[in-house]
PyMOL CGO cylinders between C-alpha atoms (Angstrom):
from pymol import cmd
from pymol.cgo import CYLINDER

trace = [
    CYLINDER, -45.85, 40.23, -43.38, -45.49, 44.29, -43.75, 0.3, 1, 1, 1, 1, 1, 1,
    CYLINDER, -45.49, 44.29, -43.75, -45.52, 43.65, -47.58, 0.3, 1, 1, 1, 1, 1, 1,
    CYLINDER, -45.52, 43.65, -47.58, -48.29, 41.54, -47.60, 0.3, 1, 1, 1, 1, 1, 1,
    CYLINDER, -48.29, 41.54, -47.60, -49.90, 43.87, -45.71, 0.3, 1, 1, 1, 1, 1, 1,
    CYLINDER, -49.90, 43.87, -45.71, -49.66, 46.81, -47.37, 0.3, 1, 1, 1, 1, 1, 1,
    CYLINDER, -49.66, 46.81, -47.37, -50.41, 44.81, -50.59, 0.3, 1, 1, 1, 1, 1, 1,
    CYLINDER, -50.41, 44.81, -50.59, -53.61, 43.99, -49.35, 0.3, 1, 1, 1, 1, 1, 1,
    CYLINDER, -53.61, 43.99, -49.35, -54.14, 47.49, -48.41, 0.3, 1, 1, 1, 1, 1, 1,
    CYLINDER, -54.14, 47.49, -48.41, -53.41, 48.79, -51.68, 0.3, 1, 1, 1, 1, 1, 1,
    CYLINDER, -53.41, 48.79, -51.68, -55.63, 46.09, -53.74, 0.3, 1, 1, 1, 1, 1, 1,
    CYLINDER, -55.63, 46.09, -53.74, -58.94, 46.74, -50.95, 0.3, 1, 1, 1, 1, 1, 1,
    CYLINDER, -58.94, 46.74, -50.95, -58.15, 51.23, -51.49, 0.3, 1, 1, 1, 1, 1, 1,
    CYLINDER, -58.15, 51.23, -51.49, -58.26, 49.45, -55.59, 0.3, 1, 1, 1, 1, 1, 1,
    CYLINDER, -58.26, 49.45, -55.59, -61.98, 48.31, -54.64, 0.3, 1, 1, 1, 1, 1, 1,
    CYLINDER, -61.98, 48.31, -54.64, -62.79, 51.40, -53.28, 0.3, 1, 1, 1, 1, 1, 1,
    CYLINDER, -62.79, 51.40, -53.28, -61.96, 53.21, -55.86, 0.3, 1, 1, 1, 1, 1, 1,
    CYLINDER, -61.96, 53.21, -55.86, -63.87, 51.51, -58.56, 0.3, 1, 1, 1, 1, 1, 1,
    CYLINDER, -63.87, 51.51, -58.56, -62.43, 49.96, -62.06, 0.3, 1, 1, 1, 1, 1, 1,
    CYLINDER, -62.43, 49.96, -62.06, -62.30, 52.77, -64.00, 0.3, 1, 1, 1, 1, 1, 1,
    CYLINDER, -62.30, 52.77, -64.00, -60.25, 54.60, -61.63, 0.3, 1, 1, 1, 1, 1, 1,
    CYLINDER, -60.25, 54.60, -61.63, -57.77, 52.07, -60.65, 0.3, 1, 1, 1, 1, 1, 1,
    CYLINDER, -57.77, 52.07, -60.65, -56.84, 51.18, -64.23, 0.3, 1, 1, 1, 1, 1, 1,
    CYLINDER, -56.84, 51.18, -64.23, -56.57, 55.05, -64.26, 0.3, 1, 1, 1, 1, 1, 1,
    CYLINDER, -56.57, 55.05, -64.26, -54.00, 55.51, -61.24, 0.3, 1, 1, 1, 1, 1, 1,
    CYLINDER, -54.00, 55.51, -61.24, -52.48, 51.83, -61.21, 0.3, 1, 1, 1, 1, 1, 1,
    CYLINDER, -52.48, 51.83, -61.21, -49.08, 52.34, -61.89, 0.3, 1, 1, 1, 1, 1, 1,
    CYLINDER, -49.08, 52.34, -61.89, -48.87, 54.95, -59.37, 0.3, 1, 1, 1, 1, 1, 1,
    CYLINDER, -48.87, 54.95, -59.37, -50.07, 53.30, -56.15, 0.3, 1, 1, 1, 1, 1, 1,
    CYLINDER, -50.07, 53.30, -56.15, -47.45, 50.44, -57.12, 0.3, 1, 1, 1, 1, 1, 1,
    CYLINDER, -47.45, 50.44, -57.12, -45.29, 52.54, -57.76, 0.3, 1, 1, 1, 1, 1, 1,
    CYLINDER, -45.29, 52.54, -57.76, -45.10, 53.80, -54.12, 0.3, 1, 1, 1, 1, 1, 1,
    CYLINDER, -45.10, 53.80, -54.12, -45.67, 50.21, -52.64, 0.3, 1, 1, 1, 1, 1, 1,
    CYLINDER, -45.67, 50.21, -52.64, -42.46, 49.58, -54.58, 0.3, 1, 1, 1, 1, 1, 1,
    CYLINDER, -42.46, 49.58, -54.58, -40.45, 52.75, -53.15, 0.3, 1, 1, 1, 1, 1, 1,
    CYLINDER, -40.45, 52.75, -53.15, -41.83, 51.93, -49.55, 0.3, 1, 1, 1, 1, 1, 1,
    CYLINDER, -41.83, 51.93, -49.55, -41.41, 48.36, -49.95, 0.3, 1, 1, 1, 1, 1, 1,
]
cmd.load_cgo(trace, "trace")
């Protein structure tokens, strides 16, 4: 449940961000879900 979660979290701060910055700044956001996982 905490993973989905935060996975969610991450994916909706994605949105926020716009496309051109999460293709920018995707492999560090999962990156940290990963380490916090």
């Amino acid at each position: 449940m905490l993973m989905s979660a935060r996975i969610l979290a991450v994916l909706h701060w994605f949105m926020a961000t716009g496309t051109t910055a999460r293709l920018s700044v995707t492999s560090v956001p999962m990156s940290t879900a990963l380490v916090l996982s």
